[in-house]
C-alpha positions as CSV (number, residue, x, y, z in Angstrom):
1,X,6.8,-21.1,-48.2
2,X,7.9,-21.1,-44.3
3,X,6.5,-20.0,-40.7
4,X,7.1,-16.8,-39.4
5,X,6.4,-15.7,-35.9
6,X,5.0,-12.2,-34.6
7,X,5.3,-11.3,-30.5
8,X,2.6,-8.5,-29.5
9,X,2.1,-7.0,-26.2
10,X,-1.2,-7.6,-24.8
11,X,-3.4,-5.6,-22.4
12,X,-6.3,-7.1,-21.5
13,X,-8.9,-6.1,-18.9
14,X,-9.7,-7.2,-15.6
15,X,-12.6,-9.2,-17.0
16,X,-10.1,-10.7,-19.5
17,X,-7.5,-11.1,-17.3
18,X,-10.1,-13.7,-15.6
19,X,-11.1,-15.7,-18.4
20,X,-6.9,-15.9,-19.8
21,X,-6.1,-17.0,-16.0
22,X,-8.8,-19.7,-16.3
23,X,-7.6,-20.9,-20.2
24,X,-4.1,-21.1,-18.5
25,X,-5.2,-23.3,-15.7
26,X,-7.5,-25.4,-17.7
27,X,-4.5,-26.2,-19.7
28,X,-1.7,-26.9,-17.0
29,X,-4.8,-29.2,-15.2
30,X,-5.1,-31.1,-18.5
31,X,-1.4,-31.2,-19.3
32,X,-0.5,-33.0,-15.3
33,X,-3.4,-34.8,-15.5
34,X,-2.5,-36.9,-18.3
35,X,1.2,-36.9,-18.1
36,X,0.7,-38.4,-15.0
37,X,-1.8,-41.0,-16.1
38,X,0.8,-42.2,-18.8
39,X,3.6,-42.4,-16.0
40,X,0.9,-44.2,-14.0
41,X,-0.2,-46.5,-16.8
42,X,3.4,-47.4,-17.8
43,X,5.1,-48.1,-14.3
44,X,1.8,-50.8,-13.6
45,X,1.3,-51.9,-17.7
46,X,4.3,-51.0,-19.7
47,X,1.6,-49.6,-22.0
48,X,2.2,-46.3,-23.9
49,X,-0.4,-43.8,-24.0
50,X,-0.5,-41.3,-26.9
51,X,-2.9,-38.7,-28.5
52,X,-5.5,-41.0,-29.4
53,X,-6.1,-42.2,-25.8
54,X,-5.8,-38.7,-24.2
55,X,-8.6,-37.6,-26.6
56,X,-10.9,-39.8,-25.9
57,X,-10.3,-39.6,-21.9
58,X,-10.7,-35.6,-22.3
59,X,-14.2,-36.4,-23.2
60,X,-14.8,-38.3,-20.1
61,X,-12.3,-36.1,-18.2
62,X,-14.4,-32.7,-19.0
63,X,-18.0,-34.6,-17.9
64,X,-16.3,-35.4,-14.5
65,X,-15.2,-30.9,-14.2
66,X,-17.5,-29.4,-15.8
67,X,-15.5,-26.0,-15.7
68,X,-13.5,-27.1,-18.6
69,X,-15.8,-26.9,-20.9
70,X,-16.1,-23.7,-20.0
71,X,-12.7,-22.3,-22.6
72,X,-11.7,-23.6,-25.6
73,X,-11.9,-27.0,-26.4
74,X,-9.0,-27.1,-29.1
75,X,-6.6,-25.0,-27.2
76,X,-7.0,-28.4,-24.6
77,X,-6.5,-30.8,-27.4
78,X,-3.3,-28.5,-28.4
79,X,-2.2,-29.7,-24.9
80,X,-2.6,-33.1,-25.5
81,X,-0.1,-32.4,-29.0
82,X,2.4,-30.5,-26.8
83,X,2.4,-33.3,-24.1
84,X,3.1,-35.6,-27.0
85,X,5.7,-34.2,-28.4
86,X,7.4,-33.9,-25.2
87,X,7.3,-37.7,-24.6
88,X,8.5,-37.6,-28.3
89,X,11.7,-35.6,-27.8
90,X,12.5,-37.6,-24.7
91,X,12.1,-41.0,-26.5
92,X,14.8,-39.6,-28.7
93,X,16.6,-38.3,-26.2
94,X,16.8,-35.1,-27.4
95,X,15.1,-33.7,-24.0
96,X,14.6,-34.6,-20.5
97,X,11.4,-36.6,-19.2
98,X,8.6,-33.9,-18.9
99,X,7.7,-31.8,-15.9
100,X,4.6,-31.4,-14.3
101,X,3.8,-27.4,-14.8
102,X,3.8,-24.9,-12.1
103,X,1.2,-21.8,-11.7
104,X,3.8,-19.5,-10.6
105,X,5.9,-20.1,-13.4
106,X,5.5,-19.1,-17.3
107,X,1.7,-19.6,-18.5
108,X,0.7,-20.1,-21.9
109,X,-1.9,-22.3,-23.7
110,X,-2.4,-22.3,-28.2
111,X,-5.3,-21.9,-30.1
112,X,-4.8,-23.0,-33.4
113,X,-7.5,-21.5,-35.4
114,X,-11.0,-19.7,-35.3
115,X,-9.2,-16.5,-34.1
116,X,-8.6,-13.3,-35.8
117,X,-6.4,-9.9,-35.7
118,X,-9.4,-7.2,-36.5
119,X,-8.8,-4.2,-38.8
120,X,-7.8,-1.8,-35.4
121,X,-5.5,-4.4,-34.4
122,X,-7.4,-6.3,-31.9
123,X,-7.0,-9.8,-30.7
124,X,-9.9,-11.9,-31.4
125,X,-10.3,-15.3,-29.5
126,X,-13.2,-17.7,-29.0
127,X,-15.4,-17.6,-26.1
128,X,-13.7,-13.8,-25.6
129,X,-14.2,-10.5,-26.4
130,X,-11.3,-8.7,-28.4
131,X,-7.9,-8.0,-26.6
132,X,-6.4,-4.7,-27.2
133,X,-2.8,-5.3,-28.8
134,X,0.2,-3.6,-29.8
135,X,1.0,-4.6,-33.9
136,X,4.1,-2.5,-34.0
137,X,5.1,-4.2,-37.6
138,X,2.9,-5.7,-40.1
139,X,1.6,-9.0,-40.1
140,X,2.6,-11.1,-43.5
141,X,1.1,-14.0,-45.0
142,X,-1.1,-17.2,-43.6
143,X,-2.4,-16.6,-39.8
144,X,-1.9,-20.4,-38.4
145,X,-2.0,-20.4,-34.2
146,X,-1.7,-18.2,-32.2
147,X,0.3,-18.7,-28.4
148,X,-1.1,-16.6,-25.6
149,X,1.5,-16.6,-23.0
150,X,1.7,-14.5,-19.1
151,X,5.3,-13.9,-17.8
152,X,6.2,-14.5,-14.5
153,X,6.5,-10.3,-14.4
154,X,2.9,-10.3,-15.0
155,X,2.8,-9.6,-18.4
156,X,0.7,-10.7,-21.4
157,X,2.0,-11.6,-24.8
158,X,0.6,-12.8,-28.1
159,X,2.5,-14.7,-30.6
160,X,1.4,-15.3,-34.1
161,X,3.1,-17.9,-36.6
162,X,2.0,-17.5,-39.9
163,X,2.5,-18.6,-43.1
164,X,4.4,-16.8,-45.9
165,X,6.6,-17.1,-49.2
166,X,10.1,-16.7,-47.2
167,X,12.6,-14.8,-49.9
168,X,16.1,-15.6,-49.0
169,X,19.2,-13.0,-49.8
170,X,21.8,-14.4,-51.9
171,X,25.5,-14.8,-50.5
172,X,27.4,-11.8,-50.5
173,X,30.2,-10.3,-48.0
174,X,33.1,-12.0,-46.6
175,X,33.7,-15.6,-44.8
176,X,34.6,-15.3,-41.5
177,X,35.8,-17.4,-37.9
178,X,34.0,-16.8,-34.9
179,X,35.0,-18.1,-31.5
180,X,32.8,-17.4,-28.3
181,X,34.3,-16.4,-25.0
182,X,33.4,-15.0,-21.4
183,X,36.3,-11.6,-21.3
184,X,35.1,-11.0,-24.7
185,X,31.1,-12.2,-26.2
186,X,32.5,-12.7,-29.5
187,X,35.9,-12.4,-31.5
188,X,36.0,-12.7,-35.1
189,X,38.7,-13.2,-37.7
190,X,38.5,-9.7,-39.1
191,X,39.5,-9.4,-36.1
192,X,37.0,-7.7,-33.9
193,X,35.8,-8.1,-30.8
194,X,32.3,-7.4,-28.9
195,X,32.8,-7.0,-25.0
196,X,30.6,-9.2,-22.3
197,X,28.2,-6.8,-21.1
198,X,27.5,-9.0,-18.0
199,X,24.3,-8.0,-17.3
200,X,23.2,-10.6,-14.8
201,X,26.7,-9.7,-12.9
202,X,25.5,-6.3,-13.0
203,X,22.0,-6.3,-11.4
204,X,23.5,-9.2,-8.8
205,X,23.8,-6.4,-5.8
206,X,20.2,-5.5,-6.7
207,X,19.0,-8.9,-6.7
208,X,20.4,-9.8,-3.5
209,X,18.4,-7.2,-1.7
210,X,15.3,-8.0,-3.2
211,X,15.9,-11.7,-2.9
212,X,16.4,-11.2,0.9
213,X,13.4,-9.1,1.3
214,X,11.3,-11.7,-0.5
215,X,12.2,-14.5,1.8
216,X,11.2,-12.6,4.5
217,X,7.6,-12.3,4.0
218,X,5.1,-14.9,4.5
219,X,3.9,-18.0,2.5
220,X,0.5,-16.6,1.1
221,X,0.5,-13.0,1.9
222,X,-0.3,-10.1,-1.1
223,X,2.9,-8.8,0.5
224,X,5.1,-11.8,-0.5
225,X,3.1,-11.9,-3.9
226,X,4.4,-7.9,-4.2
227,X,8.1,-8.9,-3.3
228,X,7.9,-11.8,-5.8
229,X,7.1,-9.7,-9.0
230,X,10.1,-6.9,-8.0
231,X,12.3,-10.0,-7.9
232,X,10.6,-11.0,-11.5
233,X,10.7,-7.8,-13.4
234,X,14.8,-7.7,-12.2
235,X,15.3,-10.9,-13.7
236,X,12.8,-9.7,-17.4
237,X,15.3,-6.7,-17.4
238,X,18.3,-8.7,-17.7
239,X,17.1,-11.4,-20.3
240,X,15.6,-8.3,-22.3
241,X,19.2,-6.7,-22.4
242,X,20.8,-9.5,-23.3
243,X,18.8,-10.8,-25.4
244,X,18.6,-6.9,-27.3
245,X,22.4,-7.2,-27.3
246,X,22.7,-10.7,-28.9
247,X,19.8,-9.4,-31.9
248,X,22.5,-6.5,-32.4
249,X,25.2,-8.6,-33.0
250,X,23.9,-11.6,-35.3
251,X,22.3,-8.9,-37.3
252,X,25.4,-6.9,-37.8
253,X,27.4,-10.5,-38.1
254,X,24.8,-12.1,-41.1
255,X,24.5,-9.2,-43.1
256,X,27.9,-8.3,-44.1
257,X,29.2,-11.9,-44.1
258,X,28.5,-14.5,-46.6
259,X,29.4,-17.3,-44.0
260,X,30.5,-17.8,-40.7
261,X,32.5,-20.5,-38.8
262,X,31.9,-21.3,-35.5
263,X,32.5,-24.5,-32.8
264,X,29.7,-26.7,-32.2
265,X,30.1,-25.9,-28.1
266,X,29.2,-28.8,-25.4
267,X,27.5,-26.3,-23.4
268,X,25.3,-28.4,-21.2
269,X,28.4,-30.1,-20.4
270,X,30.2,-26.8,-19.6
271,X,27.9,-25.1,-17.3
272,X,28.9,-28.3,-15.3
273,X,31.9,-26.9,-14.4
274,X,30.8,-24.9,-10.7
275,X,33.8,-22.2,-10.7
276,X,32.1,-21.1,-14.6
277,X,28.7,-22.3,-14.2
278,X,27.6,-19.0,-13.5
279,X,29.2,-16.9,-15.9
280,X,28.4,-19.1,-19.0
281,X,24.7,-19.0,-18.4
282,X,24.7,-15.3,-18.2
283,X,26.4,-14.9,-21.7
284,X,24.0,-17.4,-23.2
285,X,25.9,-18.7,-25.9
286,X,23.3,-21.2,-27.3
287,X,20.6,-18.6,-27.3
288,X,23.4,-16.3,-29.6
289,X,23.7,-19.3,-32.1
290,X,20.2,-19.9,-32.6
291,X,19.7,-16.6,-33.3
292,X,22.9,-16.3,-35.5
293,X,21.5,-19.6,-37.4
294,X,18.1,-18.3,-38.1
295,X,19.3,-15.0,-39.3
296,X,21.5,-16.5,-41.4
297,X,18.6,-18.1,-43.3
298,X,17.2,-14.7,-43.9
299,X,20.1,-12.8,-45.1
300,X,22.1,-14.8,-47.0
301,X,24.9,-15.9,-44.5
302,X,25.6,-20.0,-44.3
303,X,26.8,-20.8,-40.6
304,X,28.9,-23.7,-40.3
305,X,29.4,-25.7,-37.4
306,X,33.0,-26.7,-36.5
307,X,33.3,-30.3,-34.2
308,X,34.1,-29.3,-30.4
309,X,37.3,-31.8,-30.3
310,X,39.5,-29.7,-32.5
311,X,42.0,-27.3,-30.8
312,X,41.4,-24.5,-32.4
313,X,43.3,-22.7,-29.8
314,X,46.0,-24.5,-28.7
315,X,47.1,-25.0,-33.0
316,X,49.2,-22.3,-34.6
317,X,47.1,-20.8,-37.2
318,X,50.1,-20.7,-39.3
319,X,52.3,-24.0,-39.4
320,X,49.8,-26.0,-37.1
321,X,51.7,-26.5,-34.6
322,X,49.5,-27.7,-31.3
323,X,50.7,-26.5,-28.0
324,X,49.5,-29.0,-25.9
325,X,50.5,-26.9,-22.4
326,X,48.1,-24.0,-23.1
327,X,46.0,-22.8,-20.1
328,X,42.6,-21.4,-19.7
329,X,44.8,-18.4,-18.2
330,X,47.0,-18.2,-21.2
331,X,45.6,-15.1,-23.4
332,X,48.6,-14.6,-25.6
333,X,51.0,-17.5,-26.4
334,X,54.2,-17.5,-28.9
335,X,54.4,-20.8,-31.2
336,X,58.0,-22.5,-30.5
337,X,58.1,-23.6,-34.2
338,X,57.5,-20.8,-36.3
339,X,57.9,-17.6,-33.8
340,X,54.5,-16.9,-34.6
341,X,52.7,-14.5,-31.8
342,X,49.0,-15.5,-31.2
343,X,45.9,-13.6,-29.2
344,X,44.4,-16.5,-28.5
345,X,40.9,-15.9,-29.0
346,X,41.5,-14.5,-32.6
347,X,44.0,-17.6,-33.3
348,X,41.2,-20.2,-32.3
349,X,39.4,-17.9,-35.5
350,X,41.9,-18.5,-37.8
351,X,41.9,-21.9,-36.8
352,X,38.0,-22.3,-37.7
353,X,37.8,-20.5,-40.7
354,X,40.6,-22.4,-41.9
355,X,38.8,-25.9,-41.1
356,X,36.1,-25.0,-42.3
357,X,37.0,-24.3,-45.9
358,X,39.3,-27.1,-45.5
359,X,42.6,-25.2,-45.7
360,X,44.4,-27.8,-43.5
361,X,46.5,-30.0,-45.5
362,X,44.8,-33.4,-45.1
363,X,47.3,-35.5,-46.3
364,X,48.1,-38.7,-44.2
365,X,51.1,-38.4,-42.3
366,X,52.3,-40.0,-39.1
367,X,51.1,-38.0,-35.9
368,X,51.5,-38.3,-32.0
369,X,48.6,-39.9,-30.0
370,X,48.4,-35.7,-28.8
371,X,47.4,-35.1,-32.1
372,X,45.0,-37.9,-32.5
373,X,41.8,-35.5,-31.9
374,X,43.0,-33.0,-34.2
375,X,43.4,-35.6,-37.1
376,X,40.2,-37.3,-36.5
377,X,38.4,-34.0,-36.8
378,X,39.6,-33.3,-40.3
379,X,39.2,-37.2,-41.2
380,X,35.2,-36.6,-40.4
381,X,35.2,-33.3,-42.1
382,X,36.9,-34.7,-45.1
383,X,34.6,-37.7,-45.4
């Protein structure tokens, strides 16, 4: 058994759109209310607050504004869990300290039960009347929550987990590398090569103009309000094609391979960098892995993650030689040892698919301290 998640478009009616704007504020009130209690509390006290507390001060918190009692009172204590496990993924430092949530920015609050998809395909929620939706696909197994969520473009969206017996599709096709790059997305072993679309390079000219036009207008005015959700729907477009790109190629990827090879990229760390900042957020690498990961799950296709110190493209793929004076502008390079001619892209690979099945002789010999990342690499794999 496993979760699976369903997105519908939603289109609710004036009346509706009321009552979903007031859930959404109820919930962002709740949410900086208490994460700013807890800072509050710990910077006098040192004292942790945590779910139980919360509760029992939404109790008091709800007789002091009376208008929230007016939505659901499980999609607030959802807040409260959410908040939690924010301060959770922090405390393990797997996530920044959380932020105080913005109106103008993505909305969304959770009901986790007493709702229902009717037999035309409407959305039922409490204290609401049904919500026409669009159920392009059928929905399988368990309903468990449900996430109603507004885009900064305006629009409304559903999103149903449920739970369902998950089959998984045994491992057939070929085992491949895969190195990520900004000339090309992705270059395989095979090889093969996808281009970078660059679609946020694309719609940049566009954006500009609208940008400008938008700071223009005044603070407050419909006008201003008009200019900021031409700006929004530019940048919906792009994510949508990119996103519609990346489903294209992990689904082509996963299905005819039975296990792919990537590196395990420092990406926060990259983005860093100022000259490339730009162009590695718009080919979203870590959005492209998650997807691949997930789909691997589903059809049969094991992804392994390669450690980020080895040089998989400064080594020869063929005698391992490692060419420690390789550039970023070096494309094609020729090994010195064995004459061997690499693209560099598909030699970096080669180079995975190789350390991944452990192809690399990893007998102990005596090395350079050059070649003292590339040695501990296969010493960690090995172990």
């Amino acid at each position: 058994m496993g979760n699976k998640a369903y997105r519908f478009r939603l289109y609710p009616n004036q009346e509706q759109q009321a009552f979903l704007a007031k859930c959404f504020g109820c919930s962002r009130f709740v949410y900086n209310h208490f994460l700013r209690v807890t800072t509050d509390v710990y910077a006098e006290s040192k004292k942790h607050f945590r779910y139980k507390e919360w509760a029992r001060l939404l109790v008091q918190l709800k007789k002091e504004f009376q208008w929230l009692a007016e939505v659901n009172s499980q999609s607030l204590q959802q807040t409260l869990k959410d908040l939690e496990s924010a301060f959770t993924r922090f405390f393990k430092k797997l996530a920044k300290f959380p932020r105080f949530k913005k109106r103008l920015s993505r909305q969304s609050f959770r009901v986790p039960q007493h709702f229902s998809v009717t037999s035309d395909g409407k959305l039922k929620l409490p204290k609401m009347n049904t919500i026409k939706m669009v159920v392009h696909r059928e929905i399988e197994g368990t309903l468990k929550n449900v996430t109603i969520s507004k885009t900064p473009s305006g629009k409304y969206y559903a999103s149903i987990v449920t739970e369902t017996e998950i089959y998984k599709a045994p491992l057939t096709g070929e085992k491949i590398g895969l190195d990520l790059g900004l000339k090309d997305f992705v270059i395989t072993s095979k090889p093969e090569k996808f281009p970078n679309p660059r679609y946020f390079q694309k719609s940049l000219r566009r954006l500009k103009i609208r940008q400008r036009r938008l700071s223009r207008k005044v603070k407050g005015a419909n006008n201003r309000s008009k200019a900021r959700l031409i700006v929004a729907k530019i940048h919906e477009k792009v994510a949508n094609q990119r996103l519609d790109y990346q489903h294209k190629i992990s689904l082509k990827l996963t299905c005819e391979n039975q296990a792919i090879s990537c590196e395990d990229l420092n990406i926060k760390g990259m983005v860093k960098n100022r000259k490339l900042a730009k162009q590695i957020s718009d080919v979203a690498w870590g959005q492209f892995l998650t997807l691949l990961e997930y789909k691997g799950d589903i059809y049969g296709c094991e992804i392994h993650r390669v450690d980020r110190f080895f040089p998989s493209s400064k080594r020869c793929s063929k005698c391992g030689y490692i060419k420690e004076d390789l550039t970023l502008t070096d494309r094609e390079w020729t090994c010195p040892e064995c004459s061997e001619h690499h693209d560099r892209d598909v030699n970096a690979c080669y180079n995975l698919l190789q350390f991944s099945d452990l192809k690399i002789p990893l007998e102990e010999r005596e090395f350079t301290p050059n070649q003292t990342v590339e040695m501990l690499c296969i010493k960690s794999v090995s172990s």
